[in-house]
C-alpha positions as CSV (number, residue, x, y, z in Angstrom):
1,X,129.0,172.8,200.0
2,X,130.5,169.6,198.7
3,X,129.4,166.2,199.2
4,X,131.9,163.7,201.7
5,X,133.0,160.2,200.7
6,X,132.6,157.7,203.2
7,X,136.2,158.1,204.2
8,X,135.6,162.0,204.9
9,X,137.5,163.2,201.9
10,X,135.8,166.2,199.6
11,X,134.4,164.8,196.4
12,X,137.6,166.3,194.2
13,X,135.3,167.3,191.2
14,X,132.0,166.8,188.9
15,X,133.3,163.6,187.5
16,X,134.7,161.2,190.9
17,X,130.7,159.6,191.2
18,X,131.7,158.5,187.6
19,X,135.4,157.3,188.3
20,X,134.5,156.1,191.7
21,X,131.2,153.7,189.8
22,X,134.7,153.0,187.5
23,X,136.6,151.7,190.7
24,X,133.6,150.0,192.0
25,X,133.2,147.7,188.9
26,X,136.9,147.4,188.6
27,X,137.0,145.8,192.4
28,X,134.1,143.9,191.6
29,X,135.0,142.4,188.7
30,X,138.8,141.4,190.8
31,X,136.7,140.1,193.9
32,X,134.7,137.8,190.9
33,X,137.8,136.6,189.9
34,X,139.2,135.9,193.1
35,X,136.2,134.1,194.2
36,X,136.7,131.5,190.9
37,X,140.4,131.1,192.0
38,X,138.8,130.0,195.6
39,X,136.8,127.9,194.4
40,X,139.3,126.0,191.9
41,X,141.6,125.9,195.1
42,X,139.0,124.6,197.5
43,X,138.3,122.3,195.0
44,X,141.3,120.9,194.6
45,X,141.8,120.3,190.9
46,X,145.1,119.2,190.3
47,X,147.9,120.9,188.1
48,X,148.1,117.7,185.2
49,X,150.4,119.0,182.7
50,X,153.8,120.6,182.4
51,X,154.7,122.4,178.9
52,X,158.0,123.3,177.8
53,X,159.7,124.1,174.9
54,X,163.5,123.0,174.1
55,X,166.0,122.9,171.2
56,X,169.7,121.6,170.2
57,X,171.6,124.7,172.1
58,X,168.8,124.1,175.1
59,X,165.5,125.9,176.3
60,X,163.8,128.1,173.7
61,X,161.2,130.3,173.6
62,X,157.7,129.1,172.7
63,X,156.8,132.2,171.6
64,X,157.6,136.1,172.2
65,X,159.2,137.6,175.3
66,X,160.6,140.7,175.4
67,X,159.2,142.0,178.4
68,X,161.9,139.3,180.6
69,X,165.0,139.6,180.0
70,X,166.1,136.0,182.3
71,X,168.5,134.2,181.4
72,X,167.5,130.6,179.9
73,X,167.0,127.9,182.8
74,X,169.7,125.7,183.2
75,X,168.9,122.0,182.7
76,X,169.2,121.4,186.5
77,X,166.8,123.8,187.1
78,X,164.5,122.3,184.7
79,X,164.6,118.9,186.3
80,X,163.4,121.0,189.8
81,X,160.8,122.4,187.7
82,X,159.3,118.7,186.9
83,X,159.7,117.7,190.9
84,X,158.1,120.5,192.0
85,X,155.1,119.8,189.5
86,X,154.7,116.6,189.9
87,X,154.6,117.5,193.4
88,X,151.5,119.5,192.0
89,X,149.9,116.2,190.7
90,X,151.6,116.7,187.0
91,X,151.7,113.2,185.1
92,X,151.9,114.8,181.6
93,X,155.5,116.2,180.3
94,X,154.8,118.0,176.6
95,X,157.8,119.0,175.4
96,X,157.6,121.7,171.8
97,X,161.2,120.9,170.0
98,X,162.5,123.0,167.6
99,X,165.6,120.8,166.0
100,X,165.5,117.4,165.1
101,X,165.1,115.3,167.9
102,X,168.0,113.6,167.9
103,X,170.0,116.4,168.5
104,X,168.2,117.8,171.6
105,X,170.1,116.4,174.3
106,X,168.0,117.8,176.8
107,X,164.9,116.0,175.2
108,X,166.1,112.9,176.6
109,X,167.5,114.0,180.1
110,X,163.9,115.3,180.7
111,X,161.6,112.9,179.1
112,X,163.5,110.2,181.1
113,X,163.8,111.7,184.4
114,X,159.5,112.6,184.0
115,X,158.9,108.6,183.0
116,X,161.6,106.8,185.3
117,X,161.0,108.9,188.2
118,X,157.4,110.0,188.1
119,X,156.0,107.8,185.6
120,X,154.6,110.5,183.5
121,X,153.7,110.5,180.2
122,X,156.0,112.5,177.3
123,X,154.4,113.9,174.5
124,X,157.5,115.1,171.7
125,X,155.8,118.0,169.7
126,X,158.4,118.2,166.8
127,X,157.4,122.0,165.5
128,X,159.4,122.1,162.3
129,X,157.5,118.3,161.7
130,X,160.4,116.8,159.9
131,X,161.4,112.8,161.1
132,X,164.5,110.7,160.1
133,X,165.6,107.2,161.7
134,X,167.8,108.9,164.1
135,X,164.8,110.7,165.5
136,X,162.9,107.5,165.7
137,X,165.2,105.6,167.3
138,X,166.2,108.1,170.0
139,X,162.1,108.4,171.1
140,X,162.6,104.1,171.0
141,X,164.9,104.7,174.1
142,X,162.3,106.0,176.3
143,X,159.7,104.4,177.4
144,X,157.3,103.8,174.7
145,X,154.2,102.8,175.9
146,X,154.2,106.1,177.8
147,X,154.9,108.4,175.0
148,X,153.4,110.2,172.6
149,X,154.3,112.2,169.2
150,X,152.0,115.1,168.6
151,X,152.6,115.9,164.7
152,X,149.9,118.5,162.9
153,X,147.7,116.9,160.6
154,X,149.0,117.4,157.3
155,X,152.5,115.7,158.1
156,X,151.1,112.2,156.6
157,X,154.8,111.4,156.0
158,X,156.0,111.8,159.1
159,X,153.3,110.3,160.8
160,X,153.7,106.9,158.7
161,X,157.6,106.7,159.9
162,X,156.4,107.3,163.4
163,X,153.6,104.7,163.1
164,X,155.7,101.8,160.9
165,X,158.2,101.9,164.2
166,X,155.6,101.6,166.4
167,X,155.2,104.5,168.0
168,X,151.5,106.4,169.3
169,X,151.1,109.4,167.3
170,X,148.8,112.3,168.0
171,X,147.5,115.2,166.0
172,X,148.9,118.4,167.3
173,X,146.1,120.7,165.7
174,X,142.7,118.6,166.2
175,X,141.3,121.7,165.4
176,X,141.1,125.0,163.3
177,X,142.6,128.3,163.5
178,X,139.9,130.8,164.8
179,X,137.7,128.1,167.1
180,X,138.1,128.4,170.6
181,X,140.3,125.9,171.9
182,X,138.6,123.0,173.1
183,X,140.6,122.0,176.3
184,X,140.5,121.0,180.1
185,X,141.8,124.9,180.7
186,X,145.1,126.4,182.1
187,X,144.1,126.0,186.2
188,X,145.5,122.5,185.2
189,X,148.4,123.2,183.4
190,X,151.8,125.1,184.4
191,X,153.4,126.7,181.6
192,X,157.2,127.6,181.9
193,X,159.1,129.1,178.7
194,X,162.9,129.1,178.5
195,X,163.8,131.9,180.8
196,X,161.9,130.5,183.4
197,X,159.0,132.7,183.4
198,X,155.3,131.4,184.1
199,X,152.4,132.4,182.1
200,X,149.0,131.6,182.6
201,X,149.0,128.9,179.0
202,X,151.4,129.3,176.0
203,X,148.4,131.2,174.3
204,X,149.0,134.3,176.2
205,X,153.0,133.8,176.9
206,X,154.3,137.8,176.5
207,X,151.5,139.2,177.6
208,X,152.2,140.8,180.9
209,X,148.3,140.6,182.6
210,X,149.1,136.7,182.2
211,X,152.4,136.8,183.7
212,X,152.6,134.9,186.9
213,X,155.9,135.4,188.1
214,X,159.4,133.2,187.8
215,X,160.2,129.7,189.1
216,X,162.9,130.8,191.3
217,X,160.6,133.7,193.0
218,X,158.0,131.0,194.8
219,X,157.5,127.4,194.6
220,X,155.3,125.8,191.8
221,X,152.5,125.6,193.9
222,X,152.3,129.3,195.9
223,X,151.7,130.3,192.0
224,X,149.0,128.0,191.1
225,X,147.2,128.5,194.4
226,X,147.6,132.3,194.5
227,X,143.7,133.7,194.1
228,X,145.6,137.1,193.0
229,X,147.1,135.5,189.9
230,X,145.6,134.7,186.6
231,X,144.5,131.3,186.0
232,X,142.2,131.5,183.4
233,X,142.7,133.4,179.8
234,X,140.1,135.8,178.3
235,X,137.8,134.5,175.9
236,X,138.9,137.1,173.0
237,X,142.3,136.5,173.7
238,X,141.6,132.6,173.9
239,X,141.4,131.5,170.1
240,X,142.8,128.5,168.1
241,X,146.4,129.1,166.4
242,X,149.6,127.4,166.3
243,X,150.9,128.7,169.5
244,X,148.4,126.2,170.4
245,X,149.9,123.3,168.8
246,X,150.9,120.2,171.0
247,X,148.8,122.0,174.0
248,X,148.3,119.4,176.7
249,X,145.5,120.4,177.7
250,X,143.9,120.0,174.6
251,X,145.4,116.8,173.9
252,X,144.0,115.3,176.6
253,X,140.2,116.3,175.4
254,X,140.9,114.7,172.1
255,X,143.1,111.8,172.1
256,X,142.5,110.8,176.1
């Protein structure tokens, strides 16, 4: 005579106590994490940076995407994208750029729209790290005092040209590959790549238990305040490397 679950329904064979003890400690550990997403909610801690990534021909990717195949976010869309998060709380704009500066067009439309509407501050993470007076002079057009260039450390001639014209430059790897990243943590930070898609930090942008849906699906801030959605990354998944160049969020630990 078999042995009933609580629902009524035969134990199907020797090896369900095992699964179900699986399904137990698979609910629990979802019911833990939902709990910390409460309690970031209820504690209100406000989304503080918005990460994107542009270049000459428009939004590129940050990293890898294959799963999403979205096409790139048009630069109207974008400019919704910083409303809604400053709605959110946002006052940071980072923005990786993959050409020269001066030929990013869409650089400029966003980093002015952030600082003349919303006052925010734009950091310009150049990734290629590579600076001419055309560059400089197109950052002198924005507001200065609230922006920031995030070159890697060993660009020493780069950084001089920034510095000579007077501009605040930041180190965009204060730290080593292989440390874990010493930051004030995704629940404050909205990552979007090109397509649109959200993802938990750049880190983990690709990876599919990270992916938090698309900015036309929900507002900004039914994604940040669902409990059912990832806000915080792994620890063995969260690890120092260039994807974490220019990371707000760890910007703002060192140089804030």
């Amino acid at each position: 005579m078999s042995e009933n679950h609580v629902d009524g329904t035969d134990m199907p064979e020797e090896t369900a106590p095992d699964e179900a003890l699986f399904g137990t400690a698979k609910l629990l550990k979802k019911r833990i994490r939902q709990c910390s997403q409460e309690e970031y909610i209820s504690g209100r801690e406000e989304v503080v940076y918005l990460w994107a990534c542009v270049n000459s021909r428009g939004f590129c990717s940050h990293g890898h995407d294959a799963e999403q195949s979205a096409e790139p976010l048009t630069i109207d869309q974008w400019l919704n994208v910083v409303d809604e998060a400053a709605t959110l709380g946002a006052n940071w704009l980072v923005l990786t750029v993959g050409d020269p500066l001066h030929r990013c067009a869409d650089v400029w439309t966003l980093s002015r729209w952030a600082q003349d509407v919303y006052g925010m501050t734009v950091g310009l993470h150049p990734k290629e790290g590579g600076l001419c007076p055309d560059d400089l002079e197109a950052v002198k057009q924005l507001d200065v005092e609230n922006t920031r260039l995030l070159l890697r450390e060993e660009w020493t001639d780069a950084r001089k040209l920034a510095e000579e014209a007077g501009i605040t430059v930041w180190t965009a790897n204060p730290q080593p590959p292989g440390e874990r990243p010493r930051c004030k943590g995704p629940t404050r930070l909205i990552f979007v790549n090109e397509k649109g898609v959200l993802y938990t930090c750049g880190i983990v942008e690709g990876n599919s238990n990270y992916h938090l849906g698309h900015v036309a699906e929900k507002s900004l801030k039914k994604v940040v305040t669902d409990p059912a959605r990832p806000r915080r990354v792994e620890q063995e998944l969260h690890v120092v490397s260039e994807s974490c160049d220019g990371c707000p969020a760890r910007m703002a630990v060192f140089f804030t």
